[in-house]
C-alpha positions in Angstrom: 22.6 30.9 22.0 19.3 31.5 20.4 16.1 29.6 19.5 15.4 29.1 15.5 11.7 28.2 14.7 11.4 26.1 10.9 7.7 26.9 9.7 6.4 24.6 6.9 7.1 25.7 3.4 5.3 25.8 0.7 5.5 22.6 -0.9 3.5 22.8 -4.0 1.4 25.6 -5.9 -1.6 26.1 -4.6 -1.1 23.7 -1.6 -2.3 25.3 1.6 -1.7 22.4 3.9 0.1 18.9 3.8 0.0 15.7 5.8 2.9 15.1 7.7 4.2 11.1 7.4 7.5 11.0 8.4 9.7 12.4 11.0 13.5 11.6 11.0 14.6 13.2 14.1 13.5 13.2 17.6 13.9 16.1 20.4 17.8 16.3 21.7 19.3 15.4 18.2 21.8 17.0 16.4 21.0 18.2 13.0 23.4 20.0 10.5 21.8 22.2 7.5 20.6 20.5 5.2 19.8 17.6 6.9 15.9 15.9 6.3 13.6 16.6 9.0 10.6 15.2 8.3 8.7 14.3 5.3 5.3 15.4 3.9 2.7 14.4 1.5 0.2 16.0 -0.3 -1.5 14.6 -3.5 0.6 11.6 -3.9 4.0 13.3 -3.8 6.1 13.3 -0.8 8.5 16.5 0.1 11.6 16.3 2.5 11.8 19.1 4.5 15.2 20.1 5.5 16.9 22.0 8.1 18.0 25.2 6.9 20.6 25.9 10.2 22.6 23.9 12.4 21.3 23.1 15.6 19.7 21.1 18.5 16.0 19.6 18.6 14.3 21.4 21.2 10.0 20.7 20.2 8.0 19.0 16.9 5.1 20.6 16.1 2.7 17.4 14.7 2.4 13.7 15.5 2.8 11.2 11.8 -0.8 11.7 9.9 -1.4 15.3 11.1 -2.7 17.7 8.5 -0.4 20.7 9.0 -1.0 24.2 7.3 1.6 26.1 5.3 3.5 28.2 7.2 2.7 26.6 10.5 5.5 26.3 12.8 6.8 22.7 13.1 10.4 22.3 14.4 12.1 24.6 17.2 16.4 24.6 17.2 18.5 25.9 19.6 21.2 27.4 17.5 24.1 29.2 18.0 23.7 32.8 17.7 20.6 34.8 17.9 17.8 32.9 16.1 14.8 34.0 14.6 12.5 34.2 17.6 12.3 37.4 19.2 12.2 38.2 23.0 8.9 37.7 24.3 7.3 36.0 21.2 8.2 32.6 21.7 4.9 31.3 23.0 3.5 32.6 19.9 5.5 30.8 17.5 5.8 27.7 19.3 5.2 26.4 22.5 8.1 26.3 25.2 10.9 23.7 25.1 9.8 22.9 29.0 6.1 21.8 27.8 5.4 18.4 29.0 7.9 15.4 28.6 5.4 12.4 28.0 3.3 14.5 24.8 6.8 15.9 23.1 8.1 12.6 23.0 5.5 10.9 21.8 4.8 13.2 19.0 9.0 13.3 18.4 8.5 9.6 17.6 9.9 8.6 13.6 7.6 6.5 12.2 9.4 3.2 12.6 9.3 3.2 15.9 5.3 3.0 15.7 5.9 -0.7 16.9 7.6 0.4 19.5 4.1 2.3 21.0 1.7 -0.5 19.8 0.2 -2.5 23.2 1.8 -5.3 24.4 0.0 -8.5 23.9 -2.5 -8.9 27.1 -1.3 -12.1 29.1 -3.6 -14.9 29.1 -5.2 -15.3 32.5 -5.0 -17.9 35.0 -8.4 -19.1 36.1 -9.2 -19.4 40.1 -8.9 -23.0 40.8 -12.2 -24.6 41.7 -12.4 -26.7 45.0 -10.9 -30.4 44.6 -10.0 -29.1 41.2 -6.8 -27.4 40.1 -7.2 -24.8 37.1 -5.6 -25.3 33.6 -5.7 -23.4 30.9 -5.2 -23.2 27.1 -1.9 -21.7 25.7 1.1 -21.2 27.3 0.9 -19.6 31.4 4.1 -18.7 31.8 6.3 -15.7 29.7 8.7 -17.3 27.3 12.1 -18.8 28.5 10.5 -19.3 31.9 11.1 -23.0 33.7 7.6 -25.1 34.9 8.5 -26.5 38.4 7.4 -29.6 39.1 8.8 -32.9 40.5 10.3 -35.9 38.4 7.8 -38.1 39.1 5.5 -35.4 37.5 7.6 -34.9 34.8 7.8 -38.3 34.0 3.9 -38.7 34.1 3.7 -35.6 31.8 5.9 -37.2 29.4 4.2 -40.3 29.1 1.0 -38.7 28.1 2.7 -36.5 25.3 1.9 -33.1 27.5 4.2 -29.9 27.3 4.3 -28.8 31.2 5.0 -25.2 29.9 1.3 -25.4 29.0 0.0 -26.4 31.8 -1.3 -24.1 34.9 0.5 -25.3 38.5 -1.6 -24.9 41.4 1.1 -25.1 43.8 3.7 -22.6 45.7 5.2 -20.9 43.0 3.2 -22.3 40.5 4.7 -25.7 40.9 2.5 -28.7 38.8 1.2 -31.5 40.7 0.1 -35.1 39.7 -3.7 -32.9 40.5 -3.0 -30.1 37.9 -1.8 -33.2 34.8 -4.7 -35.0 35.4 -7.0 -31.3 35.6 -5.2 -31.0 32.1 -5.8 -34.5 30.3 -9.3 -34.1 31.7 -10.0 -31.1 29.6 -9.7 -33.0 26.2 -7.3 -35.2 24.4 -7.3 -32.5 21.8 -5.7 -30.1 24.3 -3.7 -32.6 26.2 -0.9 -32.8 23.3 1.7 -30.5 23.1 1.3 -29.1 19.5 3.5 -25.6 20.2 0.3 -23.6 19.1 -0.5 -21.0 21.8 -3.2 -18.3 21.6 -2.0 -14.8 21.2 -3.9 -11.6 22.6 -3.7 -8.3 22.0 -4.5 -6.0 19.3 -1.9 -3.5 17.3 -3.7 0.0 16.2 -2.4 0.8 13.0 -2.7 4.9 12.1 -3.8 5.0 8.7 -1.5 7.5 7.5 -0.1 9.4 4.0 -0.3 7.5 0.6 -2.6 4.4 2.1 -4.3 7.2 3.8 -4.5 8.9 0.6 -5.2 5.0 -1.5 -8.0 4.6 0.9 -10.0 7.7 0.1 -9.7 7.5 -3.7 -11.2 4.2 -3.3 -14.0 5.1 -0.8 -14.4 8.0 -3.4 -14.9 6.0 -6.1 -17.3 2.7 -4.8 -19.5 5.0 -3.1 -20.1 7.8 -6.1 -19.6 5.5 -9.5 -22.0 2.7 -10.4 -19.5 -0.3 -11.9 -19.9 -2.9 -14.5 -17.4 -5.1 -14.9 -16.8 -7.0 -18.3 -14.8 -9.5 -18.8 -13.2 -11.4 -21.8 -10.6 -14.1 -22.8 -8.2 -13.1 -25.5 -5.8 -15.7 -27.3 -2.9 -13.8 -27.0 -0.2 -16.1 -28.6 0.4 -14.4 -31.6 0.9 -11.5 -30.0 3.1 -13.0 -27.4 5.3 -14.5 -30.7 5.8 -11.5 -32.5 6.8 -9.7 -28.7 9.4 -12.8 -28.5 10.8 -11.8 -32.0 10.9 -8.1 -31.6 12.8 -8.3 -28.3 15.4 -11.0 -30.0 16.6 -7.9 -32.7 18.1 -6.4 -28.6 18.6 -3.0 -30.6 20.1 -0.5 -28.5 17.8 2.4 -29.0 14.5 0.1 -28.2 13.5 -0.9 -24.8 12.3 -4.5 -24.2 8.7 -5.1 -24.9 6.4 -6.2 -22.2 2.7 -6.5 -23.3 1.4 -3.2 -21.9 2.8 -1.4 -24.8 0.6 -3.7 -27.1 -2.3 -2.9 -25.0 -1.7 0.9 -24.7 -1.6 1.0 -28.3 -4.9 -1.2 -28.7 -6.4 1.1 -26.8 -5.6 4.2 -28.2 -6.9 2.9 -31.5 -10.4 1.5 -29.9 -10.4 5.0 -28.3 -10.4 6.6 -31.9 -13.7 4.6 -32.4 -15.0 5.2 -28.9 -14.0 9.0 -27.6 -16.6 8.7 -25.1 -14.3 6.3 -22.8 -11.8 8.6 -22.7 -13.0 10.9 -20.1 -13.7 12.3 -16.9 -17.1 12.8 -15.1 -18.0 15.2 -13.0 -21.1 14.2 -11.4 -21.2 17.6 -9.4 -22.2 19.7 -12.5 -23.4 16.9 -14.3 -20.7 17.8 -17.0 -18.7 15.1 -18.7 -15.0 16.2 -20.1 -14.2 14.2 -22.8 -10.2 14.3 -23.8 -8.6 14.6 -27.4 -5.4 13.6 -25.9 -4.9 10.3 -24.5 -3.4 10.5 -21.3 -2.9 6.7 -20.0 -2.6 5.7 -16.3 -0.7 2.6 -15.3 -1.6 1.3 -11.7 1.9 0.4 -9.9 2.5 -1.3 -6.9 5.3 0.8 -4.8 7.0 -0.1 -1.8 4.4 2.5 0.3 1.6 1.3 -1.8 -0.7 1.9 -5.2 -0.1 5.3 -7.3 -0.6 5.5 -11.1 2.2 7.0 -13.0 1.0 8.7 -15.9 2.0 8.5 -19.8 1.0 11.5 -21.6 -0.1 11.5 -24.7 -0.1 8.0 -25.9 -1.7 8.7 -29.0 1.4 10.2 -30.4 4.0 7.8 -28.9 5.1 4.6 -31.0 5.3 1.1 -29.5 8.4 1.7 -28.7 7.9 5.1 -27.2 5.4 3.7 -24.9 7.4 1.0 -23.3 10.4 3.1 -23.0 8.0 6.1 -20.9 6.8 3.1 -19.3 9.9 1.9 -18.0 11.0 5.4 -17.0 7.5 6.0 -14.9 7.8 2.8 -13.2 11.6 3.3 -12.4 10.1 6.9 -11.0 7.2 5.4 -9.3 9.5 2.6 -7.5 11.9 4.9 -6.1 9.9 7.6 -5.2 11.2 9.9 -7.2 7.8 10.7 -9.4 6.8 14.2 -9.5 3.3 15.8 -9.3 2.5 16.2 -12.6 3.9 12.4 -13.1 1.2 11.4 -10.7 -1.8 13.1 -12.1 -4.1 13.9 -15.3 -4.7 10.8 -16.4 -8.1 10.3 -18.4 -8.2 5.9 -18.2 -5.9 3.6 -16.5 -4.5 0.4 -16.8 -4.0 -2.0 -13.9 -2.2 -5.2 -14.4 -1.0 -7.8 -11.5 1.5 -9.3 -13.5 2.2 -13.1 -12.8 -0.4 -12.7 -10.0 -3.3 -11.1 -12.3 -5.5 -14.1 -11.3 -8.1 -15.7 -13.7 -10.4 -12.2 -13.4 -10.8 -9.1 -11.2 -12.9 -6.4 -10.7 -10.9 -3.3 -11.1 -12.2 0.0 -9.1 -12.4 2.8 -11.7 -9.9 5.3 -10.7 -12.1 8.8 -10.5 -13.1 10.5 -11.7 -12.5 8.2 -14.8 -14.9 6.6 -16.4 -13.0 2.9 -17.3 -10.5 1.0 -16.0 -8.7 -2.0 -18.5 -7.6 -4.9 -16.2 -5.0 -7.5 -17.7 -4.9 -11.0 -15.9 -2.5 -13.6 -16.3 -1.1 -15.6 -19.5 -2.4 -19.5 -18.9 -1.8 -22.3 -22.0 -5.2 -23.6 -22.5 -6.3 -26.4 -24.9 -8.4 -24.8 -27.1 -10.3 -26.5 -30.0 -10.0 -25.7 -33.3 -12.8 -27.7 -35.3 -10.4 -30.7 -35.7 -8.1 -30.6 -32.4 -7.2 -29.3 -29.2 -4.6 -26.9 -29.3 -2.2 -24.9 -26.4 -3.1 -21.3 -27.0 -1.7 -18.1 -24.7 -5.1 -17.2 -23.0 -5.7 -14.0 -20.7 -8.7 -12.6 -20.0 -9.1 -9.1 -19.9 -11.6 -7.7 -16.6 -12.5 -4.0 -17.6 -14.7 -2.0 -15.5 -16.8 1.1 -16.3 -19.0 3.9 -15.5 -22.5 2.6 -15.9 -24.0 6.1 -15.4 -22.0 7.4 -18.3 -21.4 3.8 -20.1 -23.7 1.2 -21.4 -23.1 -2.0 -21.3 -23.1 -2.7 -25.0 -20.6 0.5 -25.8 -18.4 -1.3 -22.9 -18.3 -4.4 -24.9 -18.1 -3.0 -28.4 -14.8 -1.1 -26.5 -13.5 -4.8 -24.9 -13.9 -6.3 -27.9 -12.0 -3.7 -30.3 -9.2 -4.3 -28.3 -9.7 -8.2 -28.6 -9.2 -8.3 -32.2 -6.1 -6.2 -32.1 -4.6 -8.4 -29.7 -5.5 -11.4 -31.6 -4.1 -10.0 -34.8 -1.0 -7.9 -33.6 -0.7 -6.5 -37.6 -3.5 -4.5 -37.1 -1.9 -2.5 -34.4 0.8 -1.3 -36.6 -2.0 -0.6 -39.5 -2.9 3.3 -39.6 
């Protein structure tokens, strides 16, 4: 038997450390070749690391949400045959298999068995009873499931007053409740005499912030605290555009994904971009040097099961309408599933972030940096809107669009908002070169 030590490979180009976020075995399993050992993160891509041998966990080298170095040592095997570790060098690439119980478990731990380590919800304490005076006290005294003692004539007396016994404190042997402790109860408040089921809860659950909402956290940080924003916002009648979408997904052609307004907006924005260059760019406020893009490479903010990243579509000046919902559609699909590489994830030069059915009346995007705009899209509402004459239902949404203000005015922001206005009022134009 020998010992086989699994070092940390290297995950990316030019990546000389990751985070680690997930482990999927624990010291004492069993692990064939090939199976995942742990998961890492760097950027907003996550690598699976897998076992290159067969073998048994003897010692993990990180706890979830340490940064690890390439090349550092992180799993130890026993394995059959002679290993990789040579006589006399083990302590050098990884501590001993005998190092202490207690921190090798608790680092072995996968990360859904965090809960498993949060504290315990502290029990709510029993005040000492003053003389002539039994205590009471609010929530429930006892641990679920357990019995109050008390007699039947106390039970009886609790009843008629509309009092849960399991809520009250019994100053007797073995915490039985006397005709003393009810009346120590009702005396306390009518408010707290009635047995509502509500019970306080103690306790507080310390949540590591770890990989991609580690990751979310610090772009945002990033952003607030190094670009002034101005937010504009503006309400779009968006009917016609939502009737001429309705018609073009009815044709249900085979070689056309269905439409979904972001495509309408992406290619809106390409077209005020023309007009504006300026707003397609990055910032560098270290060298006080601005990098404004020919190409037009468009974020779009997605929620994902472990939280925010912008997939991003390359390029959308030379994609159609259709070619824009279709790489869309195969981003988000990416995105979703975790499947989205690197360069999926990165190089955009302005983003889009939309809530859907939950984009609220406005919002007040956070520019992601080092861009310098962000276009937000906020729900479809039917709103009477008069035309001279009459009161009309129209398809309004307002658009909230937030900028740079060192590198943006606030009247270029609105020439910008309102480009795309007109060309989502008058859907034609989009199509007009």
């Amino acid at each position: 038997m020998g010992e086989y030590v699994i070092k940390l490979p290297d995950v990316g180009e030019g990546v000389a450390e990751a985070e680690l976020v997930e482990w999927h075995v624990k010291i004492g399993d069993l692990v064939r070749e090939d199976a995942v050992l742990a998961a890492v993160m760097t950027d907003k891509a996550t690598v699976e690391i897998p076992s290159p041998v067969d073998g048994e966990i003897l010692w993990l080298g990180a706890e979830i949400g340490d940064t690890v170095a390439i090349g550092s040592p992180i799993v130890r095997l026993k394995i059959a045959g002679e290993g990789n570790v040579k006589a006399g060098s083990g302590a050098k690439a990884a501590p001993k298999a005998e190092a202490p119980a207690e921190p090798v478990e608790a680092k072995s731990q996968p990360l859904s068995d965090a809960s498993k380590a949060a504290p315990k919800p502290a029990q709510p304490s029993v005040a000492a009873p003053k003389a002539g005076r039994p205590a009471s006290v609010i929530g429930a005294p006892r641990a679920e499931g357990e019995k109050p003692l008390a007699s039947p004539a106390v039970r009886l007396r609790a009843k008629e007053a509309g009092i849960d016994l399991r809520q009250v404190a019994g100053s007797g042997p073995a915490g039985r409740i006397s005709h003393e402790d009810i009346e120590a109860f009702l005396a306390r408040g009518p408010r707290l005499a009635r047995a509502t089921g509500l019970a306080r809860k103690e306790g507080i659950e310390d949540i590591k912030v770890v990989g991609l909402r580690r990751k979310i956290a610090e772009k945002m940080a990033l952003a607030k605290s190094h670009i002034p924003h101005i937010t504009y916002v503006e309400e779009i009648d968006v009917t016609a555009l939502e009737e001429l979408r309705a018609a073009l997904n009815k044709e249900k052609r085979q070689d056309r994904p269905k439409l979904t307004l972001l495509p309408f907006l992406m290619r809106a924005m390409v077209k005020a971009i023309a007009d504006q260059p300026n707003l397609n760019a990055l910032f560098d406020d270290e060298a006080g040097v601005i990098h404004q893009h020919a190409g037009i490479h468009v974020g779009i903010a997605a929620q994902t099961p472990t939280g925010l990243v912008v997939p991003v579509v390359k390029h959308a000046e030379a994609r159609d309408l259709w070619e824009s919902a279709a790489e869309i559609n195969r981003l988000a699909d990416a995105a979703k599933s975790g499947t989205a590489t690197r360069d999926e994830l990165s190089g955009s030069t302005i983003t889009i972030t939309s809530l859907g059915a939950m984009g609220g009346v406005a919002t007040t995007p956070v520019i992601n940096y080092p861009e310098v705009a962000i276009v937000g899209v906020n729900k479809i509402m039917v709103r009477p809107v008069w035309d001279g004459a009459q009161f009309l239902p129209r398809k309004i949404m307002n658009l909230s669009s937030s900028f740079d203000h060192r590198v943006i005015d606030g009247w270029d922001a609105a020439v910008f908002v309102q480009r795309i206005k007109a060309l989502l009022e008058t859907p034609a134009l989009i199509f007009v070169e």
